[in-house]
C-alpha positions in Angstrom: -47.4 54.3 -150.9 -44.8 55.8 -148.5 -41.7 54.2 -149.6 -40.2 55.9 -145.6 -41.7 56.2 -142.4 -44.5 58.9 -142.2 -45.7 59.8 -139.3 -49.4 61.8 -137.9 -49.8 63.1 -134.8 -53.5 62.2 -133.9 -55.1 63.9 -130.8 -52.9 64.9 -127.9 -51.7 61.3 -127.2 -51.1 59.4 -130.5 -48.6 58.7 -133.2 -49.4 57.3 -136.4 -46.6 55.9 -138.7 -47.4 54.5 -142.1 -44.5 52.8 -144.1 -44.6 50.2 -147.6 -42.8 47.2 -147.6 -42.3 45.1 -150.6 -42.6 41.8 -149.2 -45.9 39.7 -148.8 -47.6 40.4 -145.7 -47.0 36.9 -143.8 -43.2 37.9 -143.9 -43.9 41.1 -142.8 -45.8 40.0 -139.9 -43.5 37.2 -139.1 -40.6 39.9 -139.2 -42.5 41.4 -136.4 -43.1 38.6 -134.4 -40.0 36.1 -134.4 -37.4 36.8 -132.3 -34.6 35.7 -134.1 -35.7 37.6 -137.3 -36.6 40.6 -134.8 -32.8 40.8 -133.8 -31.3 41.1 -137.3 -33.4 44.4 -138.4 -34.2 46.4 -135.2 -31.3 48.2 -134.5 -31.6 51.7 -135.0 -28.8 53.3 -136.5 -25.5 52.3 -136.7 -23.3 51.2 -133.5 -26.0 49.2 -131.9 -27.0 45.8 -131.8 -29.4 43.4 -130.2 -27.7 40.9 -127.9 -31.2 40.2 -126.1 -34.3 39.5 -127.7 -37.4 37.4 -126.6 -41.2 37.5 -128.8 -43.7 35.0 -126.9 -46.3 35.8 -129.9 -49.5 34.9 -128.0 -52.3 36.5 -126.3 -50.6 36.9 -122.8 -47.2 36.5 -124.0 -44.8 38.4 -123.4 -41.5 40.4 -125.2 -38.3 41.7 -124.3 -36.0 43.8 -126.5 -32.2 44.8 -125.0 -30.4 47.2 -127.3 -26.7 47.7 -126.9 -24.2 50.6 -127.9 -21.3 49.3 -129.7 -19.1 52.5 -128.8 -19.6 52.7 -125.0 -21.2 49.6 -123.6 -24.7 51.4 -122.5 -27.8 49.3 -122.8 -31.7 49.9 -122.3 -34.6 47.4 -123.0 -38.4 48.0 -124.2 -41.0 45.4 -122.6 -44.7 44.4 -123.2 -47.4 42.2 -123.2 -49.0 41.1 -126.1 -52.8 41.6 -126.1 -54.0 40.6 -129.2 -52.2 39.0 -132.4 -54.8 38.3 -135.3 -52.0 36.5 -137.8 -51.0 38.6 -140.6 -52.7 41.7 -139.9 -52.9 42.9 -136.8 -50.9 42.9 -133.5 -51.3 45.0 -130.4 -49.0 45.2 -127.3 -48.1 47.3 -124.7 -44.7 48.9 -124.5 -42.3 50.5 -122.1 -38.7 51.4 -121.9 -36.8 50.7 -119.1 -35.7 53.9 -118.6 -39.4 55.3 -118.2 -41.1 55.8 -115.1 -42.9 53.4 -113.5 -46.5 54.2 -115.2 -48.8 53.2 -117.6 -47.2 51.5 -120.6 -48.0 52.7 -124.4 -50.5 50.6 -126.6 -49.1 50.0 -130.3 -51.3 49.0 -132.7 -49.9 47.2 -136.1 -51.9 46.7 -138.9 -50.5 45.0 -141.5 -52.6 45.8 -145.1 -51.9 43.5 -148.3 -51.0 45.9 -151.3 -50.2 44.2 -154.5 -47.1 42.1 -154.1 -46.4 44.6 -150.8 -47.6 45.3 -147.8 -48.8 48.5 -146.3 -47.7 48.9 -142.2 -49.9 51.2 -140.5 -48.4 51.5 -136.6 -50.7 53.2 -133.9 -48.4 54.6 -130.7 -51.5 55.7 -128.1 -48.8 57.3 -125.7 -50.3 57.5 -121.7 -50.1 61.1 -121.6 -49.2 64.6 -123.3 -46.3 64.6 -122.0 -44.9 60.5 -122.5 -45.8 61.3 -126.2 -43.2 64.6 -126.4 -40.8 62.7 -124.4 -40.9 59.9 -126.8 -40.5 62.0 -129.7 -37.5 63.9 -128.4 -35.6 61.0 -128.8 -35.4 61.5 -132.4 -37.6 57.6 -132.7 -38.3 58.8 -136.1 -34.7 58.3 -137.5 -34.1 55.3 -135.5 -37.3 53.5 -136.8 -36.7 54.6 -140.6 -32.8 53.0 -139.6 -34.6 49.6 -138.9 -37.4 49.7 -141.7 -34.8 50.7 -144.1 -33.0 47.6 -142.4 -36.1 45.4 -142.6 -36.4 46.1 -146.3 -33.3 44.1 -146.7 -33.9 41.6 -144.5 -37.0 41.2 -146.7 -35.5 41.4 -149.8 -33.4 38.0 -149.0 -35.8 36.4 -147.4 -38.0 36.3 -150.7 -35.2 36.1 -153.2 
């Protein structure tokens, strides 16, 4: 089990990322979907913090993430809609940055697999074109994601101790 974030690139559009948690998978799921849990483990890396955070987790509902840098103020947000939510194992929205151009949003896919005492995350970015999938790349995601897994682990090592 990948212990950090792997990722595939599948076809021209899509990103696969495959990380192991060791928590049950109703936390795991629930880590993904509450907002106030949300808000304590996706940060990124260090010097930024959450101060905005909402997680309607329903068909139709909708989110809102607002990250801010400690250092020099700067903020940007990531929106979507939720489109399905199959509790604990699968969840998919759409997703788009603030900073994007107005377009067609991404569709993320999370599948959440019991292993053992663990759980096995398989996340599915379809990005809307060549190009939206490059530019989200370039800004070195990878790192910040393994920042908040890495983060998440913790959060889910006291939630179940």
């Amino acid at each position: 089990m990948p212990a950090r974030l792997q990722m595939i690139r599948k076809g021209d559009r899509e990103l696969v990322f495959t990380r192991h948690f060791d928590a049950p998978r109703d936390l795991v799921f629930l880590a993904h979907t509450e907002a106030s849990f949300i808000q304590k483990w996706l940060l990124g890396p260090p010097g930024w913090t959450m101060p905005h955070c909402t997680f309607d987790a329903r068909v139709g509902g909708a989110y809102k993430y607002t990250w801010r840098n400690q250092a020099d103020g700067k903020e940007f947000s990531l929106s979507g809609t939720i489109l399905e939510i199959a509790r604990p194992n699968r969840l998919v929205q759409t997703e788009i940055f603030d900073f994007q151009e107005p377009g067609e949003p991404a569709l993320d896919t999370l599948i959440l697999t019991a292993h053992g005492a663990g759980t096995l995350m398989t996340l599915s970015v379809l990005a809307p074109s060549v190009a939206a999938r490059e530019a989200m790349l370039a800004t070195g995601m990878t790192d910040g994601m393994e920042y908040s897994y890495s983060a998440l682990d913790q959060f889910l090592l006291a939630a179940t101790a």
